[in-house]
C-alpha positions as CSV (number, residue, x, y, z in Angstrom):
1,X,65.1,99.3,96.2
2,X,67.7,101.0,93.2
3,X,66.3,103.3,91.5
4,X,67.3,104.4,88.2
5,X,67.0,108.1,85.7
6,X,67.4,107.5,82.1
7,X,69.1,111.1,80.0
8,X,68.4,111.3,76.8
9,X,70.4,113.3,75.0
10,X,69.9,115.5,71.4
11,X,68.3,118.0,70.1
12,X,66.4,115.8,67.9
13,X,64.8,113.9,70.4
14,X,63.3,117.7,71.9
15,X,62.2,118.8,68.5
16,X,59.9,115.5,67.7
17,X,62.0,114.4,64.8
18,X,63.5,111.0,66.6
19,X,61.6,109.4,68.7
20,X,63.1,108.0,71.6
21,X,63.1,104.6,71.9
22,X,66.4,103.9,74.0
23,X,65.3,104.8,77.2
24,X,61.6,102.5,77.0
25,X,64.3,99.6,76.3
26,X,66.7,100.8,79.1
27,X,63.4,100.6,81.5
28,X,62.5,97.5,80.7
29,X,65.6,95.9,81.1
30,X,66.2,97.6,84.3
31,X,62.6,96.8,85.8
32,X,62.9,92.8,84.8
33,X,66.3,92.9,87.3
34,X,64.3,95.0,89.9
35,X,65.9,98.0,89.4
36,X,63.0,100.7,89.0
37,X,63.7,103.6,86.7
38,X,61.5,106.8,88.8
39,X,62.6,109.1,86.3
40,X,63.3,109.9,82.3
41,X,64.9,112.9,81.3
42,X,65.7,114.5,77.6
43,X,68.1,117.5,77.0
44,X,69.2,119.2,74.1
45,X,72.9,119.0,72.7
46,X,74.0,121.7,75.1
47,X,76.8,121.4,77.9
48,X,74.7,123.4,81.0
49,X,72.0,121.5,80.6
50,X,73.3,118.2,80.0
51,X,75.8,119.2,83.2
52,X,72.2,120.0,84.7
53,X,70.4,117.0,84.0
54,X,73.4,114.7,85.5
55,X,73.3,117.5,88.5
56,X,69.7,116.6,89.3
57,X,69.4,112.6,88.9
58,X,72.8,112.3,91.1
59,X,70.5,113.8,94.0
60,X,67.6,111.2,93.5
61,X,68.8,108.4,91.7
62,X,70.9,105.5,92.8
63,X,71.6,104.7,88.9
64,X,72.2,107.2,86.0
65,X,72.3,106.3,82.4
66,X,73.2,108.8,79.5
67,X,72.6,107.8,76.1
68,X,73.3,109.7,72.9
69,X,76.1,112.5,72.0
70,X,78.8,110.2,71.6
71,X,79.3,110.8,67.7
72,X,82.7,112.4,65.9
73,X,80.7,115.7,64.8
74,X,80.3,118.6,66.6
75,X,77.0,118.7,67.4
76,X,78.3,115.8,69.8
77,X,78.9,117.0,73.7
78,X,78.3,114.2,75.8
79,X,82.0,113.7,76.4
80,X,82.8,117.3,76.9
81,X,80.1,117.7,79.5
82,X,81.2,115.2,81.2
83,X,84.4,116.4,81.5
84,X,83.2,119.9,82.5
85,X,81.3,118.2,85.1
86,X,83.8,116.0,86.9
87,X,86.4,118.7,85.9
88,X,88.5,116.3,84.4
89,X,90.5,116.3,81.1
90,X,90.5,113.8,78.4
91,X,92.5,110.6,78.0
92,X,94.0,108.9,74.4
93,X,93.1,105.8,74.2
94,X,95.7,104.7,71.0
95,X,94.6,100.7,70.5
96,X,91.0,102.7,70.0
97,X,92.3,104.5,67.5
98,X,93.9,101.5,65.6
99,X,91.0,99.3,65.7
100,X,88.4,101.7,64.1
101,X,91.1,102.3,61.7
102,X,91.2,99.0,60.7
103,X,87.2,98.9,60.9
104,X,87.3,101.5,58.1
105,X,90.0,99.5,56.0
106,X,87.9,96.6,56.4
107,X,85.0,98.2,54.7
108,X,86.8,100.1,52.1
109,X,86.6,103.7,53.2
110,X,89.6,106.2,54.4
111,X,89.5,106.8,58.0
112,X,88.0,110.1,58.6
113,X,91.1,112.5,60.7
114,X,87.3,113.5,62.3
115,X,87.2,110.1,64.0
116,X,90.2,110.5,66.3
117,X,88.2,112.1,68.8
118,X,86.1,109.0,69.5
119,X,89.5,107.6,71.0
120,X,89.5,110.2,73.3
121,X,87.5,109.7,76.6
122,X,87.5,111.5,80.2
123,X,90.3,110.2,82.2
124,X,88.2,109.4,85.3
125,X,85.8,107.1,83.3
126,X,86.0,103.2,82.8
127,X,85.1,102.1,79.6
128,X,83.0,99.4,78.4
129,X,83.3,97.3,75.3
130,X,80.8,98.2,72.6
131,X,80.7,95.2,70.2
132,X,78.1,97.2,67.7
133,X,80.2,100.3,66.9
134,X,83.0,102.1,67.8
135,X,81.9,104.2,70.7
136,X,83.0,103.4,73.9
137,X,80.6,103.0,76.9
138,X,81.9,104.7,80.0
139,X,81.0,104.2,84.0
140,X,81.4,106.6,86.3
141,X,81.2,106.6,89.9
142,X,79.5,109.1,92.5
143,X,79.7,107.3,96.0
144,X,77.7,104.2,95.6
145,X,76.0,105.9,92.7
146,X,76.4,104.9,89.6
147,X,76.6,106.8,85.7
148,X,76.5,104.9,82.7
149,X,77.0,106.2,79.2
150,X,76.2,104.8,75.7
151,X,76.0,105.6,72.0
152,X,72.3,106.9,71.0
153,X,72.3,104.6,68.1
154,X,69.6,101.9,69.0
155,X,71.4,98.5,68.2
156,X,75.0,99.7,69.9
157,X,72.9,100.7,73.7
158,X,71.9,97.4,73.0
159,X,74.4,96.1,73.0
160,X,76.3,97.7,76.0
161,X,73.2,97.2,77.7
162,X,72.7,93.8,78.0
163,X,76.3,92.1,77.7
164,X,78.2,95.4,79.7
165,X,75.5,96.8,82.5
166,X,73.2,94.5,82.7
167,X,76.0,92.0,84.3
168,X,77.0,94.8,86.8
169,X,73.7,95.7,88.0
170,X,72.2,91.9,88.4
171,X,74.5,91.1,91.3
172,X,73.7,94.2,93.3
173,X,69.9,93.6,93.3
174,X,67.9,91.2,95.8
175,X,64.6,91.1,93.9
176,X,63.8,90.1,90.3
177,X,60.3,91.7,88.9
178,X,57.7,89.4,87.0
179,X,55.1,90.8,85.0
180,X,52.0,89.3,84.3
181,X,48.7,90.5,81.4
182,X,45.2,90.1,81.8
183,X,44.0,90.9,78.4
184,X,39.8,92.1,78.1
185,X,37.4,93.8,75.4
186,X,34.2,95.2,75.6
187,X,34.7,96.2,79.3
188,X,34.9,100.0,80.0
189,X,38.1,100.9,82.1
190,X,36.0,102.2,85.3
191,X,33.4,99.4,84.9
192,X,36.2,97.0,84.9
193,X,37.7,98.1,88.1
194,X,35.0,98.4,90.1
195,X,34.2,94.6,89.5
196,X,37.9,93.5,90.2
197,X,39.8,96.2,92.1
198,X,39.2,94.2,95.3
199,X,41.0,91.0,94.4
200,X,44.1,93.1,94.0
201,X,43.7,95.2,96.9
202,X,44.7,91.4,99.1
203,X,48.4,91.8,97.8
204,X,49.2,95.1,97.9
205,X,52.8,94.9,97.1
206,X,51.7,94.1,93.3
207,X,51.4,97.3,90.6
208,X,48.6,96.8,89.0
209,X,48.3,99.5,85.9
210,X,45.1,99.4,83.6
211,X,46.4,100.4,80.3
212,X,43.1,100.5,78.1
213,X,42.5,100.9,73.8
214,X,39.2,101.3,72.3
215,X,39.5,97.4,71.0
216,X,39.6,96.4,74.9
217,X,41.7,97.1,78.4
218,X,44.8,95.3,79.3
219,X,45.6,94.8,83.0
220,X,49.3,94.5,84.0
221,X,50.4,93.1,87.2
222,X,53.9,93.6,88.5
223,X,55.6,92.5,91.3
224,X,59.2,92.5,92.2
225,X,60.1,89.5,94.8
226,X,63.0,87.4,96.0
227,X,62.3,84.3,93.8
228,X,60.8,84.5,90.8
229,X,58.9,81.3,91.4
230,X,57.1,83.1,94.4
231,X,56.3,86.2,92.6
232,X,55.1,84.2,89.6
233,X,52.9,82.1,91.7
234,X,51.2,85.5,93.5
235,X,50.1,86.9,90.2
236,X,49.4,83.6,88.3
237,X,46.4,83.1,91.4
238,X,45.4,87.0,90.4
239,X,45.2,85.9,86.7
240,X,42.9,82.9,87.9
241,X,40.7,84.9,90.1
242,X,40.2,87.8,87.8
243,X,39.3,85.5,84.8
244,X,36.9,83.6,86.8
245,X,35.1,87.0,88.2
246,X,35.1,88.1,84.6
247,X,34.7,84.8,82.0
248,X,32.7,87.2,79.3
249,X,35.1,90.3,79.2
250,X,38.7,88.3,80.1
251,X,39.8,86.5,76.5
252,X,43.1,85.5,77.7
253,X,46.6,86.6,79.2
254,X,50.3,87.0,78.5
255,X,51.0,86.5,74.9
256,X,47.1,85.5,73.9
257,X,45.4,87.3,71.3
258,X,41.2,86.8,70.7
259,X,41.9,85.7,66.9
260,X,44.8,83.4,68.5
261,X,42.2,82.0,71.6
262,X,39.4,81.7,69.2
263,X,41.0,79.9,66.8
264,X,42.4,77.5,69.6
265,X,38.8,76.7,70.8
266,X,37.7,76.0,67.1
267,X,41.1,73.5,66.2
268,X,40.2,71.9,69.9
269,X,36.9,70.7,68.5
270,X,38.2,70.2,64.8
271,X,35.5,73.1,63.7
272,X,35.2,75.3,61.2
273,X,34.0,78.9,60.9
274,X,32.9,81.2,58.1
275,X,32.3,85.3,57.9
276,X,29.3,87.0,56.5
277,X,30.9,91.0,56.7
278,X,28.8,94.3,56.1
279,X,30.4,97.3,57.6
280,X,34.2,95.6,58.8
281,X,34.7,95.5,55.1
282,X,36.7,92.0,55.7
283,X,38.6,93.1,58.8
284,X,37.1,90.0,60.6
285,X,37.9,87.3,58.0
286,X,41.6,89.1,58.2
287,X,42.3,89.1,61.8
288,X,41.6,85.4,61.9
289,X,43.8,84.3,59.2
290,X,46.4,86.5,60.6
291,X,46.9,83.8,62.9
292,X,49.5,80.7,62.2
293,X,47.7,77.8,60.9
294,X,44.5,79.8,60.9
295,X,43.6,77.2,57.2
296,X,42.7,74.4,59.8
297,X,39.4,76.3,61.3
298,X,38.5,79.2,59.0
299,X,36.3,77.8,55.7
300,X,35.6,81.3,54.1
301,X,34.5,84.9,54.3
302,X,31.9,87.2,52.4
303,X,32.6,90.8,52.4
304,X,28.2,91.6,51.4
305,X,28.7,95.3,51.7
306,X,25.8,96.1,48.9
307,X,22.4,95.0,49.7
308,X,22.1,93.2,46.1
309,X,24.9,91.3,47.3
310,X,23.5,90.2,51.0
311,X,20.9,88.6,48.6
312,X,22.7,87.5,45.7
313,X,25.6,85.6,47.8
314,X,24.1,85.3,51.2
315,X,20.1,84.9,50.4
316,X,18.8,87.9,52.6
317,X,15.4,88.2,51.6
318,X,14.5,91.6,50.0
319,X,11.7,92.7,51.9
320,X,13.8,92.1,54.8
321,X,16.3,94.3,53.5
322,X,13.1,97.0,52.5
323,X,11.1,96.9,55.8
324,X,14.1,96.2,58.4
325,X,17.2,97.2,56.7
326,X,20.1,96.1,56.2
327,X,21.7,97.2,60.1
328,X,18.8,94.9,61.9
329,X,18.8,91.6,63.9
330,X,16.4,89.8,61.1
331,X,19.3,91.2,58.5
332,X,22.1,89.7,60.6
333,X,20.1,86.3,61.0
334,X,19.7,85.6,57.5
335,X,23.2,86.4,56.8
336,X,24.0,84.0,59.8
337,X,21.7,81.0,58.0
338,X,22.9,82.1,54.6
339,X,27.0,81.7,55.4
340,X,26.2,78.3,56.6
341,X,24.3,76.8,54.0
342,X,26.3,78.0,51.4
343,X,29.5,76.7,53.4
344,X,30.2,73.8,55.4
345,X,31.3,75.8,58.0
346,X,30.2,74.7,61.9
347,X,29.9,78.4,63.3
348,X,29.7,81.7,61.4
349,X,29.9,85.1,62.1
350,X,27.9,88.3,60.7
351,X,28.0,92.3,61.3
352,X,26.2,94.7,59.7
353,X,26.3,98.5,61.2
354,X,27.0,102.1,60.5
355,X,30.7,102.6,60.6
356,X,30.3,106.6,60.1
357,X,31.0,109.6,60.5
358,X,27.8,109.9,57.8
359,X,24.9,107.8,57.1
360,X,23.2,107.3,60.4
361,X,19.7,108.3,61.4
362,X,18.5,109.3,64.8
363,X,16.4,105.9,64.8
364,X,19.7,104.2,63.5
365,X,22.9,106.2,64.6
366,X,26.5,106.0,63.5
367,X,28.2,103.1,65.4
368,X,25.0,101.0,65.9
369,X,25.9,97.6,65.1
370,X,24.6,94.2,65.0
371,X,26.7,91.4,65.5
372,X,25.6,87.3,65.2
373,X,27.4,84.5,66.0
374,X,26.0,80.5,66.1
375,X,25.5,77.5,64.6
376,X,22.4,76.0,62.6
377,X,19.8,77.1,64.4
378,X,21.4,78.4,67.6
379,X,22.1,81.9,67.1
380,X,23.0,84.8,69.2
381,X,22.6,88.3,68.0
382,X,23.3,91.6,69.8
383,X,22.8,95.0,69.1
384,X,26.1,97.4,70.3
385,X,26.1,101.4,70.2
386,X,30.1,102.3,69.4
387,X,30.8,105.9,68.6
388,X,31.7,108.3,65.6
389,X,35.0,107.2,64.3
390,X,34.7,104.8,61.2
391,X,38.1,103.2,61.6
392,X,37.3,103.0,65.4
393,X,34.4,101.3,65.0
394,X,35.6,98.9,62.6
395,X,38.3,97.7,65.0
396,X,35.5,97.6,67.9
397,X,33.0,95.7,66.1
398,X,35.7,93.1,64.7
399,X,36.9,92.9,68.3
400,X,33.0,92.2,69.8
401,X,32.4,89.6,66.7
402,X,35.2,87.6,67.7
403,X,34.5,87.7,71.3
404,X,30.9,86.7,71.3
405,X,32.1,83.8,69.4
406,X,34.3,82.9,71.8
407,X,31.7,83.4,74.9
408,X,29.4,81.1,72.1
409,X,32.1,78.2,71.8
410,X,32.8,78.1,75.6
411,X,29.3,78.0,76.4
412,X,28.7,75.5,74.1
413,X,31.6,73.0,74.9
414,X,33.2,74.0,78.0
415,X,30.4,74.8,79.9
């Protein structure tokens, strides 16, 4: 295995200002070629430390990359550290020079005298096209090790990334890695892997991270192999068995979304849904029609946040409203019966709950919801206890609506 450190270099990136985004892209890129980066670092604008940071990832790492520092100002010391550390001077590179001066003619503006020093890089260091900007890339070699350095700017590591080390690297590594998603909701993180942990545990060459949200728990699966058709194949047959040891809580994988697999089981059977909303406020009737093509399945949605309105638009019956109230399985029924006679809809859906962080009761808390999903006369409708947070909760309930739809329409036609 290679293994790789990413430096990160500026004292914005310490003080929170700039978030740094360059080395999660570095990773990625590195990880899909099966070189595995064991280590980020960030350093200040500072020559020690910088010189210190390089110190340490040349005794653990097989791969080094720098990134950021490579700017005309002064507040730039990449290239001066570098040269402190290999104890080197600097080199004057003059067809450098001429073709930022003519990138500045180009555009209109005098070239800056400042600029000069960006044709000026240490004399041991091979340098590596940068078709974004006008800072140079440099390699530098340790042994087998290997340093690369780039701009900070996003779109020029970019760049140098993918058409300058990217070509290097991919002929000194044997294994490529594939990555596989098992997307859930509604599962708890520990409750999830107890039920599955098992089926991984029979290839235990495959990382398996559970990365979970409040909305739901997404499983990753990697695996770094010879072939890419072999690794594919080993995590492909985890996908299947995890989705078949988990039909209600596993909504899809990869790229799938639960508005995007919902609305796919609805346009399989040419049916249409509507929304009856209470608490979500619309979210619901949103997420679905965020969705390409979404016109095809979804008929309508009613956002009955007033009880006046549940019985003006949806017909809930006011003593139902008086003696059960409005968060209550007989509420979430009528709203159910009233969204589909006033549509032509084939399924609806209807919440009612107590988003929070006021209004609840200790008989009816904040984040008790009901959710109903169904067809004329075949309903299903659950009562689910989410917490305190009202945005939270929003996002949760939305998320169970459209997955007990989804367990509804698969029971229904798949079997």
């Amino acid at each position: 295995m290679i293994y790789a450190e990413l430096i990160s270099i500026g004292d914005e990136l310490l003080s929170g200002l700039t978030i740094d985004t360059n080395s999660a892209f570095i990773a990625q890129q590195f990880e899909s070629i099966g070189i595995f980066s064991r280590w980020k670092t960030t350093v200040g604008d500072d020559l020690d430390d910088i010189c210190g940071a390089l110190e340490s990832a040349l005794a653990r790492a097989d791969v080094i990359t720098l990134t950021g520092g490579l700017g005309p100002t002064h507040d730039d010391m990449t290239k001066k550290a570098l040269c402190k550390y290999f104890n080197v001077g600097m080199k004057f590179y003059p067809e450098i020079l001429e073709k930022m001066r003519l990138r500045f003619e180009r555009r209109g503006y005098p070239f800056p005298i400042i600029n000069r020093n960006q044709a000026e890089y240490p004399e041991n260091a091979e340098l590596m096209h940068n078709s974004a900007g006008s800072a140079q890339g440099m390699i530098f070699k340790v042994g087998e090790k290997q340093i690369f350095v780039m701009p900070g700017v996003p779109r020029e590591m970019k760049a140098i990334t993918t058409e300058e080390i990217l070509p290097r690297l991919m002929n000194q590594t044997s294994h490529r890695m594939v990555r596989m998603e098992i997307h859930t909701t509604g599962v708890p993180e520990s409750q999830l892997f107890e039920q599955i942990h098992e089926i991984f545990e029979a290839e235990p060459a495959v990382r398996v991270a559970y990365l979970p949200k409040h909305t739901g728990v997404t499983i990753r699966l990697s695996l770094a192999d010879e072939t890419e058709a072999s690794a594919r194949a080993i995590l492909s047959n985890l996908v299947e068995k995890v989705t078949r040891r988990m039909p209600e809580g596993v909504f899809g994988s990869g790229n799938d979304t639960l508005p995007g697999v919902v609305g796919e089981l609805l346009k399989l059977r040419h049916l249409k849904v509507a929304t009856a909303e209470s608490c979500t406020g619309g979210l619901i009737a949103s997420m679905i029609t965020d969705v390409s093509g979404s016109s095809d399945y979804f008929e309508t949605g009613f956002v009955t946040y007033a009880d006046k309105v549940k019985q003006s638009l949806l017909g809930v019956p006011p003593d139902v409203l008086k003696n059960e109230g409005a968060v209550s399985e007989a509420t979430i029924r009528h709203m159910l019966a009233g969204a589909l006679e006033r549509t032509s809809a084939d399924y609806a859906i209807a919440v009612s709950g107590i988003a929070g962080p006021t209004g609840g009761t200790p008989e009816k808390p904040v984040g008790l919801v009901w959710i109903g999903v169904g067809r004329k006369d075949d309903f299903v409708v659950k009562r689910y206890q989410f917490g305190r947070d009202r945005v939270m909760n929003k996002e949760m309930t939305a998320m169970a609506a459209l997955n007990q739809l989804r367990i509804k329409l698969q029971q229904d036609f798949v079997g």
